[in-house]
PDB file as gemmi writes it, atoms N, CA and C in Angstrom:
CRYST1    1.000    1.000    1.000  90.00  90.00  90.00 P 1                      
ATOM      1  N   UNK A   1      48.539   1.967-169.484  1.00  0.00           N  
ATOM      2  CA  UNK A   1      47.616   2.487-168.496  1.00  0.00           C  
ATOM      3  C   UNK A   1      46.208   2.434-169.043  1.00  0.00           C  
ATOM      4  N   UNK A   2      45.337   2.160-168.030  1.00  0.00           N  
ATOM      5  CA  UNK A   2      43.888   2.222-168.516  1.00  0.00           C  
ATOM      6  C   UNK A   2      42.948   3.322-167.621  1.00  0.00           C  
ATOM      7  N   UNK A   3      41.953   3.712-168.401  1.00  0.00           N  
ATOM      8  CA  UNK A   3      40.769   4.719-167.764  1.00  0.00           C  
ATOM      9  C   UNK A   3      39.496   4.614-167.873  1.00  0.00           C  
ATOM     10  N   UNK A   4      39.188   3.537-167.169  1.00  0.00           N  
ATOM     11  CA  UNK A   4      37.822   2.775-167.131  1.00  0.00           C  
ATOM     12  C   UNK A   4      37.841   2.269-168.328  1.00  0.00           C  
ATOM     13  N   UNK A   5      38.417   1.480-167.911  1.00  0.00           N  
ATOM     14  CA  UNK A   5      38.600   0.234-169.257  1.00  0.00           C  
ATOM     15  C   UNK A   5      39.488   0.535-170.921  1.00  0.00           C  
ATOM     16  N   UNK A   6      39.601   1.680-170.837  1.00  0.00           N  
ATOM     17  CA  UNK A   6      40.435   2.134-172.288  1.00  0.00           C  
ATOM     18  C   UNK A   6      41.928   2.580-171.999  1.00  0.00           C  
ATOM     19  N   UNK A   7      42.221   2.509-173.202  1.00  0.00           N  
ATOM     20  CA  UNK A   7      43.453   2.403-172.937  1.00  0.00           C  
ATOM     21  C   UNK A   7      43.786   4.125-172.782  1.00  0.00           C  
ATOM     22  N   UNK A   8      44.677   4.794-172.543  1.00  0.00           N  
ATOM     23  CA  UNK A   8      44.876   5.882-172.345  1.00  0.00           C  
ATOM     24  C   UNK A   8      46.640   6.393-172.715  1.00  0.00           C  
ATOM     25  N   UNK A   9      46.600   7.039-174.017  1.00  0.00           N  
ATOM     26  CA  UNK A   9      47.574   7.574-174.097  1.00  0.00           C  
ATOM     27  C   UNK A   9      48.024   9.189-173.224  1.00  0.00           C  
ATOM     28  N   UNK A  10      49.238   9.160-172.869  1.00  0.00           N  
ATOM     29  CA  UNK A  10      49.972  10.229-172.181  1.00  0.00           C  
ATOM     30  C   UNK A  10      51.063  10.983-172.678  1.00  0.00           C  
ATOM     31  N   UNK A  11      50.845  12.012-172.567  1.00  0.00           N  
ATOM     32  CA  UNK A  11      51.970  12.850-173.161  1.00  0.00           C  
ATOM     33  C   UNK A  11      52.794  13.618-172.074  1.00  0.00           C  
ATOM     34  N   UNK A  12      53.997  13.610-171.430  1.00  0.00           N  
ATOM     35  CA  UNK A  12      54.940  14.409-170.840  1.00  0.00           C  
ATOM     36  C   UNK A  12      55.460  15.820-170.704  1.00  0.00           C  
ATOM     37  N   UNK A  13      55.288  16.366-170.126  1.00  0.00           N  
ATOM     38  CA  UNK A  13      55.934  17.973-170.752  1.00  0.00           C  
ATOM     39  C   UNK A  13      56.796  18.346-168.968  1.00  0.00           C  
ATOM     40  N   UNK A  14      57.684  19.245-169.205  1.00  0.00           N  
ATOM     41  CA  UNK A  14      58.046  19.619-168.032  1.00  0.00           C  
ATOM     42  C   UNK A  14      58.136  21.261-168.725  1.00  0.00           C  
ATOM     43  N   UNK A  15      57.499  22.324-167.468  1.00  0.00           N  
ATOM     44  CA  UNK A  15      57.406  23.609-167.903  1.00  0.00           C  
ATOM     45  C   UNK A  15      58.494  24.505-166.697  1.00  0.00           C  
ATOM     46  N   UNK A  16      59.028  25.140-167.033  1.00  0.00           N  
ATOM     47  CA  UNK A  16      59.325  26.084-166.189  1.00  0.00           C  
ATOM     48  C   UNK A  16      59.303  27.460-166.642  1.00  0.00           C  
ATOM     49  N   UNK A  17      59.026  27.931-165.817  1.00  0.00           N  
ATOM     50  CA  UNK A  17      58.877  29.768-166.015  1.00  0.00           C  
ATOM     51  C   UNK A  17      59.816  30.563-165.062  1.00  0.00           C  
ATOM     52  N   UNK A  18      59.827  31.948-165.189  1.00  0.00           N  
ATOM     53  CA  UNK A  18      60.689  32.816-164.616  1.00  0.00           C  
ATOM     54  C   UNK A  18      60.503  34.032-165.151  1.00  0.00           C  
ATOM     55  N   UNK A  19      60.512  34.966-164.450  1.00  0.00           N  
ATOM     56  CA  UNK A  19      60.190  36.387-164.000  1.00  0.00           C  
ATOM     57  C   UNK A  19      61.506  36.737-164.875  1.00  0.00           C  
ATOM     58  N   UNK A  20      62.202  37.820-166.282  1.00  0.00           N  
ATOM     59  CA  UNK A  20      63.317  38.185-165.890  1.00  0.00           C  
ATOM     60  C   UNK A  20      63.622  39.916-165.088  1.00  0.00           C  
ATOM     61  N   UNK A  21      64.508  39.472-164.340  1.00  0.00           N  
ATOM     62  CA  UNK A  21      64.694  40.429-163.342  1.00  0.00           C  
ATOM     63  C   UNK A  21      64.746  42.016-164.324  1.00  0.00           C  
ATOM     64  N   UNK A  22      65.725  42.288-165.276  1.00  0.00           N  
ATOM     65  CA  UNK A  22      65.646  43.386-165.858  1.00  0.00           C  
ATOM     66  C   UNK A  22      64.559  44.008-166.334  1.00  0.00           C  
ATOM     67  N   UNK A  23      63.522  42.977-167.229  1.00  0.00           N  
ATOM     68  CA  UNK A  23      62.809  43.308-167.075  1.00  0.00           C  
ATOM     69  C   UNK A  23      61.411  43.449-166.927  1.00  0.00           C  
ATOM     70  N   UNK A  24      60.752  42.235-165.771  1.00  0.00           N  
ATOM     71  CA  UNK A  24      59.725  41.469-165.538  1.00  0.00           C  
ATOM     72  C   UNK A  24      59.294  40.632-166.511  1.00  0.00           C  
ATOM     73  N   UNK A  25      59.252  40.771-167.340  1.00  0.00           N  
ATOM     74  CA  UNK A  25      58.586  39.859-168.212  1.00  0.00           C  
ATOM     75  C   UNK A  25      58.840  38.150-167.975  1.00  0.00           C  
ATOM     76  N   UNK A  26      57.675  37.959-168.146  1.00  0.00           N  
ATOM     77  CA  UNK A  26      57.900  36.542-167.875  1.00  0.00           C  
ATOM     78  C   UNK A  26      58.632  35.721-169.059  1.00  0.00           C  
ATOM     79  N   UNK A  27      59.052  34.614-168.824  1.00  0.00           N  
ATOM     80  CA  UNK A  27      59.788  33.359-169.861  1.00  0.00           C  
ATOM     81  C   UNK A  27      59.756  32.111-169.661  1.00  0.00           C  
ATOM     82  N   UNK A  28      59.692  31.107-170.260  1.00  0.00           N  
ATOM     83  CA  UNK A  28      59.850  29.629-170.188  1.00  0.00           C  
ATOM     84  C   UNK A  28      60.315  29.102-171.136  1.00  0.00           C  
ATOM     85  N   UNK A  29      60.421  27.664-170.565  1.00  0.00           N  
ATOM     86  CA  UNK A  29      61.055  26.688-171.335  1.00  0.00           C  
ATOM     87  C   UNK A  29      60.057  25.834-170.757  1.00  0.00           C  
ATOM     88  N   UNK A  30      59.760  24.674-172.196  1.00  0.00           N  
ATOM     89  CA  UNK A  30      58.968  23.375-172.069  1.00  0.00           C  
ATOM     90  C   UNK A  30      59.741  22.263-172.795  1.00  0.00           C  
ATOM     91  N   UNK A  31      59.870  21.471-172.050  1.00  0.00           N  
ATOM     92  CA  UNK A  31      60.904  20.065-172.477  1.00  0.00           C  
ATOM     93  C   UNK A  31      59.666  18.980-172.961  1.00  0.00           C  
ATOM     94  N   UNK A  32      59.409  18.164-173.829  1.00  0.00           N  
ATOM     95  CA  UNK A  32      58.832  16.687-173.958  1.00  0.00           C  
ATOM     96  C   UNK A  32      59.748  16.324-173.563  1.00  0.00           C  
ATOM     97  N   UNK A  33      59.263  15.381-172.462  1.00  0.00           N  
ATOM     98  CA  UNK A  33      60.223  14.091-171.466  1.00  0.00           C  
ATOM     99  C   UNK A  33      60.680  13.100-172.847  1.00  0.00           C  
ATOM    100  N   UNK A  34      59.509  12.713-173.335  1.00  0.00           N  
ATOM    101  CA  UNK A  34      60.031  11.325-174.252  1.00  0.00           C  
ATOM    102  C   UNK A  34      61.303  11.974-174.875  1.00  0.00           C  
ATOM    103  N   UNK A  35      61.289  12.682-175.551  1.00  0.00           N  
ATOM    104  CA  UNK A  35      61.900  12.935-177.222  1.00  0.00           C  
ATOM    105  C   UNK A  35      63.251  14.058-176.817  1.00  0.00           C  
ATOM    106  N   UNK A  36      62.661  14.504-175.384  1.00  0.00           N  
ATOM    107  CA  UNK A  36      64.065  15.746-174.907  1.00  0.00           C  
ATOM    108  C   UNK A  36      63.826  16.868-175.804  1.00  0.00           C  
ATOM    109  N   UNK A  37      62.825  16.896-176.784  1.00  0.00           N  
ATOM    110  CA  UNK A  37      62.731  18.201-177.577  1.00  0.00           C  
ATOM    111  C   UNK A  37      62.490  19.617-176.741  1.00  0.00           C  
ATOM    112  N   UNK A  38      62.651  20.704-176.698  1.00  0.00           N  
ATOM    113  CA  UNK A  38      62.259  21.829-176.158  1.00  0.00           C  
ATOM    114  C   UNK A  38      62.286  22.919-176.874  1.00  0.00           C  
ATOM    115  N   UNK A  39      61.685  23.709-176.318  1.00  0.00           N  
ATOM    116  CA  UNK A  39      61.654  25.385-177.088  1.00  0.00           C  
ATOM    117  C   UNK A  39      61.858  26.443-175.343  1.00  0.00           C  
ATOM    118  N   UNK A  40      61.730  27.806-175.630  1.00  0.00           N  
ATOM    119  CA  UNK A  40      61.629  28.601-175.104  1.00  0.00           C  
ATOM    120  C   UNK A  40      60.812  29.919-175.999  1.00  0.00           C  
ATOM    121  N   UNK A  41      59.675  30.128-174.956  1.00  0.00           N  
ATOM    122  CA  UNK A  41      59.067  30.575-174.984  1.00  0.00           C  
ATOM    123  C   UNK A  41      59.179  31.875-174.357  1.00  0.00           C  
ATOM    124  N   UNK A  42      58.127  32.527-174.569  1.00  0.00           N  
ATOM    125  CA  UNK A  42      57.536  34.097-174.356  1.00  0.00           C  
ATOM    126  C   UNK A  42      55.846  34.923-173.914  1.00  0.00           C  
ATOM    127  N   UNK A  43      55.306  33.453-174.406  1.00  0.00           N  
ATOM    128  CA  UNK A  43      54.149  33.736-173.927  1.00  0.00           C  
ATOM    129  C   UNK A  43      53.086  32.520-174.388  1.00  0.00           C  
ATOM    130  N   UNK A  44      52.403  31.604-173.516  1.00  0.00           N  
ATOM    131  CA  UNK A  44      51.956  30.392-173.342  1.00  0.00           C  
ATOM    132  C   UNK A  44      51.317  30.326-174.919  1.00  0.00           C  
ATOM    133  N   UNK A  45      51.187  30.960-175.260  1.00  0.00           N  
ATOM    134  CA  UNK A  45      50.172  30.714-176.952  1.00  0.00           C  
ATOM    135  C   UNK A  45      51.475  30.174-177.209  1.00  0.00           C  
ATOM    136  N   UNK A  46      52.731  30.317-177.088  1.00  0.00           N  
ATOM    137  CA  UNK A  46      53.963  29.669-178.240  1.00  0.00           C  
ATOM    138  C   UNK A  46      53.994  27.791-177.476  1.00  0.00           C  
ATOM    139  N   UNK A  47      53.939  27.581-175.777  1.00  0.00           N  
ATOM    140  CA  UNK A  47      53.995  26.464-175.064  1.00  0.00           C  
ATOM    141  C   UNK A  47      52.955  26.124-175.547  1.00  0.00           C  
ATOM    142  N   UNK A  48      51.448  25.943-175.746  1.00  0.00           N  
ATOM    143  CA  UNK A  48      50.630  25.359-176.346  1.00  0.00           C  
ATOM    144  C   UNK A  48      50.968  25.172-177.562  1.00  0.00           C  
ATOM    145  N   UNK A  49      51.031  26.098-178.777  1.00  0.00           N  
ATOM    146  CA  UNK A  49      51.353  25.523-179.909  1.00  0.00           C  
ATOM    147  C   UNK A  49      52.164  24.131-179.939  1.00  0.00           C  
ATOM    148  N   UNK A  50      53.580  24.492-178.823  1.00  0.00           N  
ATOM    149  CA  UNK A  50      54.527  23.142-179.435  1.00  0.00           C  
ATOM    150  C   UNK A  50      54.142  21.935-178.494  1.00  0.00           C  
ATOM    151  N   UNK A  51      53.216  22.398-177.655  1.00  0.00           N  
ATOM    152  CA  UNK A  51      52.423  20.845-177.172  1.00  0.00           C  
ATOM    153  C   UNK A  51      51.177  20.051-178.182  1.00  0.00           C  
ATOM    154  N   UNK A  52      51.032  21.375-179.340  1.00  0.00           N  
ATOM    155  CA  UNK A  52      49.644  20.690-179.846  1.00  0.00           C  
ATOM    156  C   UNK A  52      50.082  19.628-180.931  1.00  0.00           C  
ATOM    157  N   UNK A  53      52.046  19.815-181.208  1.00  0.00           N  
ATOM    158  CA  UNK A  53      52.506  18.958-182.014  1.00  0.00           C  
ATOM    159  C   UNK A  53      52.113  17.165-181.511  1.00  0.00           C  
ATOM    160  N   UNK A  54      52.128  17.315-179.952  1.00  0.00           N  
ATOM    161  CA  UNK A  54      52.232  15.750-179.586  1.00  0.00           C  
ATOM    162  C   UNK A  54      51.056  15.172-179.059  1.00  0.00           C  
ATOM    163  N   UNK A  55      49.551  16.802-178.896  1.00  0.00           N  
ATOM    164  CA  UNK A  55      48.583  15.953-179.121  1.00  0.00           C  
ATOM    165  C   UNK A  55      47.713  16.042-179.322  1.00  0.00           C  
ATOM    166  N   UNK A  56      47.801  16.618-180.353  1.00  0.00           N  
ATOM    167  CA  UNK A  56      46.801  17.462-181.328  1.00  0.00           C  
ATOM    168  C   UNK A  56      46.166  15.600-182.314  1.00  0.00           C  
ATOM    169  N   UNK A  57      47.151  14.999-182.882  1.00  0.00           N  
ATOM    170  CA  UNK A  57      46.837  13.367-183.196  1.00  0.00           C  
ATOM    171  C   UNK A  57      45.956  12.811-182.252  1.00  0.00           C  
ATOM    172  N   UNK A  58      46.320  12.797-181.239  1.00  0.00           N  
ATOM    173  CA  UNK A  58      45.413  12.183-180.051  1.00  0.00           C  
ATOM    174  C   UNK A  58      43.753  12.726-180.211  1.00  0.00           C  
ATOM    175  N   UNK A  59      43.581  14.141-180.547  1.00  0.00           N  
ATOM    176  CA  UNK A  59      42.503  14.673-180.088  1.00  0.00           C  
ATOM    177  C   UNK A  59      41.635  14.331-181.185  1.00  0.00           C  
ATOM    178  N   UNK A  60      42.720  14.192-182.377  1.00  0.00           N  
ATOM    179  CA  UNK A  60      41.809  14.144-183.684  1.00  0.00           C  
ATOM    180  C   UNK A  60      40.953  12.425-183.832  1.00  0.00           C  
ATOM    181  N   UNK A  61      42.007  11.496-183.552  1.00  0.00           N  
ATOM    182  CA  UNK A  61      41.506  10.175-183.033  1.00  0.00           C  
ATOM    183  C   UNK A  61      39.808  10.244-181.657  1.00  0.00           C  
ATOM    184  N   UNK A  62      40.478  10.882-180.831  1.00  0.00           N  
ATOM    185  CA  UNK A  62      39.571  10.886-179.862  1.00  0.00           C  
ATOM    186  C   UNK A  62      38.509  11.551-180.500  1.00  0.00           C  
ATOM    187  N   UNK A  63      38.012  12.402-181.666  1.00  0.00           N  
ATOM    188  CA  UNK A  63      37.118  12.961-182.282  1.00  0.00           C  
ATOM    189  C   UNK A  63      36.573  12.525-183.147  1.00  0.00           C  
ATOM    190  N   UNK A  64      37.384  11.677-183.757  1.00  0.00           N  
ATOM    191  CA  UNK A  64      36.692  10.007-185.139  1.00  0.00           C  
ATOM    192  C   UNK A  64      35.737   9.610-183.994  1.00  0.00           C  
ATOM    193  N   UNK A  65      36.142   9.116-182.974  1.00  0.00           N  
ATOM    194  CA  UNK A  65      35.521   7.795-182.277  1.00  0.00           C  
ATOM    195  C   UNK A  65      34.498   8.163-181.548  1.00  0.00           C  
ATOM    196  N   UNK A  66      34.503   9.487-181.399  1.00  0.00           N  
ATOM    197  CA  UNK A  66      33.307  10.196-180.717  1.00  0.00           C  
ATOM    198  C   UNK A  66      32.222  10.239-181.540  1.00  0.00           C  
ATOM    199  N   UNK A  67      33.105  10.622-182.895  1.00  0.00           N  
ATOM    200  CA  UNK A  67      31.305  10.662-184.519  1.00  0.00           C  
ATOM    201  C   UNK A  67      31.245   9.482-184.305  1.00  0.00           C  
ATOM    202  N   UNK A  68      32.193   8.485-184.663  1.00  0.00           N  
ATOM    203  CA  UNK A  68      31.855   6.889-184.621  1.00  0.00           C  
ATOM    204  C   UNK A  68      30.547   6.606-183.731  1.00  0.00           C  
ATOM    205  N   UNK A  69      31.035   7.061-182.642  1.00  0.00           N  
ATOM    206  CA  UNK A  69      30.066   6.121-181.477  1.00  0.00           C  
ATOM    207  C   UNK A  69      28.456   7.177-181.973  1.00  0.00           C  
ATOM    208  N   UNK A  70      28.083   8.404-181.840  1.00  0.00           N  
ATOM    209  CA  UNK A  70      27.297   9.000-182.173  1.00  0.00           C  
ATOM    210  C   UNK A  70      26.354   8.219-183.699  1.00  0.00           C  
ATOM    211  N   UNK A  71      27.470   8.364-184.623  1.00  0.00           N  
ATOM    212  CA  UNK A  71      26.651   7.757-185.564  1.00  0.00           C  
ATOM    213  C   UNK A  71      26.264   6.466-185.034  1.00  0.00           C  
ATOM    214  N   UNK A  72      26.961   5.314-184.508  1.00  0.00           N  
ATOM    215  CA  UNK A  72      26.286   4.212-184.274  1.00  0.00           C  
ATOM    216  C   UNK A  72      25.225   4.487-183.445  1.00  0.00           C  
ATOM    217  N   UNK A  73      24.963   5.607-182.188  1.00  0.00           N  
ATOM    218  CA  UNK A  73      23.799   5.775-181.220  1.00  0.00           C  
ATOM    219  C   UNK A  73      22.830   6.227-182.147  1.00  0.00           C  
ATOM    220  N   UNK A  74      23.003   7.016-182.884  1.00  0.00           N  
ATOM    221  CA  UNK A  74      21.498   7.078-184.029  1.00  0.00           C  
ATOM    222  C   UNK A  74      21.123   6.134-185.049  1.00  0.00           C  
ATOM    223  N   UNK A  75      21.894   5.077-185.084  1.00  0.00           N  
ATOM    224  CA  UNK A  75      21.226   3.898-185.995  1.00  0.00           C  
ATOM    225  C   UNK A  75      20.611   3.106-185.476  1.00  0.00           C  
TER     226      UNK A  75                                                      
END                                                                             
């Protein structure tokens, strides 16, 4: 896939949540589609953490290329 001209990596997640009845509190589960890995969760700080495993790499790349381009705009 491309996004104005670059290439664009994607990452998958499927989330579901639920109320439990005894005793409100909320709960989930988050699956990665690719890999089928999942956890269950308790409160979205734990669903972010195990999403930052698949693209937390991505962000750090996307953050080289951002100094990259910067340093080249000031030379």
């Amino acid at each position: 896939m491309t996004d104005s001209g670059r290439a664009v990596h994607r990452e998958v997640f499927v989330v579901r949540v639920w109320r439990e009845a005894a005793s409100g509190v909320w709960r989930g589960q988050i699956v990665h589609v690719s890999d089928r890995a999942a956890i269950y969760f308790a409160s979205f700080a734990q669903a972010e953490e195990f999403m930052r495993r698949y693209v937390s790499g991505a962000q750090t790349r996307r953050s080289a290329e951002e100094h990259d381009r910067s340093e080249a705009d000031a030379a």
